[in-house]
C-alpha positions as CSV (number, residue, x, y, z in Angstrom):
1,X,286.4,212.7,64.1
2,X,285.0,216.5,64.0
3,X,283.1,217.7,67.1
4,X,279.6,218.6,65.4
5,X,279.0,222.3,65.9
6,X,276.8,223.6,69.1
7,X,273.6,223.5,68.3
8,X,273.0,227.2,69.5
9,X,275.3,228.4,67.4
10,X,272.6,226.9,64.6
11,X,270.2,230.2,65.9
12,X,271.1,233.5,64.5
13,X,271.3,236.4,66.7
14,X,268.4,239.2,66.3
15,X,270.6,241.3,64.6
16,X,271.9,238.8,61.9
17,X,268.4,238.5,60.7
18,X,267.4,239.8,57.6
19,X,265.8,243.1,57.8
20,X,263.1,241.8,55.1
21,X,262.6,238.8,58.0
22,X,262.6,241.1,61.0
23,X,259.8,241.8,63.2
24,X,259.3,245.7,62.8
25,X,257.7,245.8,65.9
26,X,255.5,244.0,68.6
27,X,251.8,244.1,68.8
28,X,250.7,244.7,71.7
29,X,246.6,244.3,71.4
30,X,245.0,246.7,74.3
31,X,241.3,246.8,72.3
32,X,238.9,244.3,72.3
33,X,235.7,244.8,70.5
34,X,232.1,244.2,71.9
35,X,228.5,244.9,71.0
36,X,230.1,246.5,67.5
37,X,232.6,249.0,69.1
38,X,236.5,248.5,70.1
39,X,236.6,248.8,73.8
40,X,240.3,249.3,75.6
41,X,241.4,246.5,77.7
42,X,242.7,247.6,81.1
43,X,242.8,244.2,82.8
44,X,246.0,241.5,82.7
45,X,247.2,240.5,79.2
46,X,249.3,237.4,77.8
47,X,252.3,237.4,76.0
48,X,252.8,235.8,72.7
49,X,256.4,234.2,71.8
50,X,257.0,232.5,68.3
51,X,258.5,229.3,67.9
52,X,261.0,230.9,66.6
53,X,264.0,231.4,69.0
54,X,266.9,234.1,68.4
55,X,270.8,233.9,70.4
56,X,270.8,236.8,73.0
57,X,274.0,238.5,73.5
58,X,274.8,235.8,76.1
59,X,274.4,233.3,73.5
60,X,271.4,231.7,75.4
61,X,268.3,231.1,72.9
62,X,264.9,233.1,73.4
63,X,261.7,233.0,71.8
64,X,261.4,236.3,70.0
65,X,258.3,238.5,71.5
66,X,255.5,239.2,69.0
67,X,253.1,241.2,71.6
68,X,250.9,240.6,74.0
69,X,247.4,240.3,73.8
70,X,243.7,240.6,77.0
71,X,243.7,237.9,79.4
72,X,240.6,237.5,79.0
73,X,237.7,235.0,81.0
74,X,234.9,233.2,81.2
75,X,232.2,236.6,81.8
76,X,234.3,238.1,78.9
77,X,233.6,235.5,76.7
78,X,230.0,235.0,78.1
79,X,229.5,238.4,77.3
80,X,231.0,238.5,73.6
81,X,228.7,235.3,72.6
82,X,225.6,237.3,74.2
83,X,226.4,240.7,72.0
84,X,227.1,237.9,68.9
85,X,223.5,237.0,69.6
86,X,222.2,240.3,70.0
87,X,224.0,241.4,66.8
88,X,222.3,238.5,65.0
89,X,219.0,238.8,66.6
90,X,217.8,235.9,65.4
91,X,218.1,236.4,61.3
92,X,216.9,240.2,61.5
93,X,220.1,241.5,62.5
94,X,221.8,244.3,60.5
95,X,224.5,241.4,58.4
96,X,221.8,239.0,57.8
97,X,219.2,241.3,56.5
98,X,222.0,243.5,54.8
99,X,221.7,243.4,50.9
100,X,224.2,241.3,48.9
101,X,225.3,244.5,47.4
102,X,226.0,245.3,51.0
103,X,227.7,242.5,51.7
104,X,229.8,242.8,48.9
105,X,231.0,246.4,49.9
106,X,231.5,245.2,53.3
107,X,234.4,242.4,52.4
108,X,235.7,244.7,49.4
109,X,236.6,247.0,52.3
110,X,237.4,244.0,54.7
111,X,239.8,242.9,51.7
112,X,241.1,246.3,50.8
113,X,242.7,246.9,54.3
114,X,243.8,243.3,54.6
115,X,246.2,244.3,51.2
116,X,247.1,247.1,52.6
117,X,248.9,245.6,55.5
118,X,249.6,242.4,53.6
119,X,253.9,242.6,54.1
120,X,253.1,243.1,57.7
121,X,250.9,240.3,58.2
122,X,252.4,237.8,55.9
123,X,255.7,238.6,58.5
124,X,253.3,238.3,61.9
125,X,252.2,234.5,60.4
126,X,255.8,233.7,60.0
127,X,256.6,234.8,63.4
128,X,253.7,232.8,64.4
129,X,254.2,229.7,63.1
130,X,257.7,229.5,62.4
131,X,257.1,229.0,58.3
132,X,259.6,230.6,55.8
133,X,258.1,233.3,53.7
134,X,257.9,231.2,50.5
């Protein structure tokens, strides 16, 4: 009877991946934004790891790094809901009163950047969520 092959040895190492599959680089999120303008974080921040595990050198498995993103808390969040509020200002705010030509603009743009950066997002949600790029 064959001895079935260690399952590590089922993980590729980093540099076995394809480059098309790698992760070109981490993100590492240090801006946060409030009241309508990106603040910089200075506080703790969190690591994210995929699901997606690589063999080290050693041979030992590790979940590959996509960044790190603000630790943020409870007055944080208290204080984003209150500038969400503010922003809507109950139906007069500047998005709900903006005109649907406006609005249309707004996502044309929104949509623009997001195919801009479509390659490097599609390869962030694989990282993410461990799904193949099909």
């Amino acid at each position: 009877m064959t001895q079935a092959p260690d399952l590590r040895s089922r993980f590729p190492a980093e540099g076995e991946l394809p480059a098309w599959a790698r992760l070109a680089e981490p993100v590492h999120q240090r801006t946060y934004l409030l009241d309508g303008r990106l603040r910089s974080w200075e506080g703790e921040c969190k690591p994210v790891l995929s699901p997606v595990c690589t063999r080290d050198a050693d041979g030992e498995l590790r979940q590959v790094s996509l960044g790190s993103h603000p630790q943020m808390n409870v007055d944080d969040a208290d204080a984003a809901v209150d500038a969400a509020a503010r922003a809507y200002d109950c139906g007069r705010g500047a998005w709900p009163t903006m005109t649907v030509a406006g609005r249309i603009a707004a996502m044309q743009k929104f949509v623009a950047g997001m195919r801009a950066r479509r390659d490097r997002v599609v390869n962030l949600i694989m990282w993410e969520i461990g799904k193949s790029l099909a």
